[in-house]
Every structure is written in structure tokens, then in C-alpha cells.
N, C-alpha and C positions, 0 to 999 in steps of 0.2 A: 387214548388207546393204551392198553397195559403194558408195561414192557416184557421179554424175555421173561419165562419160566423160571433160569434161575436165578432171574432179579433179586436183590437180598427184598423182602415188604417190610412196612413198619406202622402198626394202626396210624400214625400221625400222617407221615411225609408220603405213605403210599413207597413205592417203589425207591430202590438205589439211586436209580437216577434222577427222579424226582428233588430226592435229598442234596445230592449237586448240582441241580438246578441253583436251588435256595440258595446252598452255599456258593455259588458262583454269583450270584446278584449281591450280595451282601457283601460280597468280597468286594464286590465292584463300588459299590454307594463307598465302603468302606476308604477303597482309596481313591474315592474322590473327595471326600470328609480330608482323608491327610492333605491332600494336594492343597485344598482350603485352607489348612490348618499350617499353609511352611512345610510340610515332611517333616515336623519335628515327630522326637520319639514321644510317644503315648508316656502319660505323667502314674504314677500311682495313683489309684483312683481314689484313697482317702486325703492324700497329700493335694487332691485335685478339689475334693470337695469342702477342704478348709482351710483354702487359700483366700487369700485376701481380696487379690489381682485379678488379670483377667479380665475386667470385667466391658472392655469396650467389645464393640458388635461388631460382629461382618455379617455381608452381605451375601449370600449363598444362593445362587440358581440353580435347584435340582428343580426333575421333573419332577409331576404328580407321583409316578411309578417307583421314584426313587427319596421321597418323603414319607409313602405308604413303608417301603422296603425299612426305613430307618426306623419309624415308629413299631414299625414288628420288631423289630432287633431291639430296641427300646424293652419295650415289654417282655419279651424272652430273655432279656437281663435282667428285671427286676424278679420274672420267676424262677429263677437260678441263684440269689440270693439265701 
């Protein structure tokens, strides 16, 4: 259902609230990825991608909904480039 009249619209996201929909799930994958992660702070992401280290594995349980959520954000960071 559309929201409010003077919802702001956007070809993409559809309505304002739509948009913080998005941005509220993302937020959320987001800090569950930290929590995963230590809380450590976020690394610069060139210093991140020609590090050496790193390189052991964890194990991560997201849902379906929240792997879907991350590979979008995935992809709309590479189109942002």
C-alpha cells in the first residue's frame, strides 16, 4: 500500500519509508557482521584489501534473509565505486 501523500517517492526505493525500511535491515545485518567481527573498528578498505593476514575463517549463522540483505549491499558497493 503507498504510503502518505507527502511521502518523499524515488523511481528506485518507491517511497521514504520504503528507503528506511532498507536502510534499517542493512543496518541490522550490519551490526551483526561487527558483533561477528569483535566490534572492532571497520579497517580502511584499501589497507583491508592488501593485507596479508586475516586470512583464518569464522563461521557465521545468518538467515537466508540476512545473506540475501548482505549480497545487496555487496553489490550496491561495487556500484558506487
Amino acid at each position: 500500500m503507498p504510503g502518505p501523500v507527502s511521502d518523499s517517492y524515488d523511481p528506485e526505493w518507491g517511497t521514504g519509508d520504503n528507503a528506511e525500511q532498507i536502510k534499517e535491515s542493512i543496518q541490522s545485518v550490519y551490526d551483526k557482521l561487527s558483533s561477528i567481527l569483535g566490534n572492532q573498528k571497520p579497517l580502511f578498505i584499501l589497507d583491508l584489501v592488501k593485507s596479508r593476514g586475516m586470512t583464518e575463517k569464522l563461521n557465521a549463522h545468518l538467515s537466508i534473509k540476512e545473506w540475501r540483505i548482505l549480497r545487496f549491499a555487496c553489490e550496491r558497493a561495487k556500484e558506487s565505486i
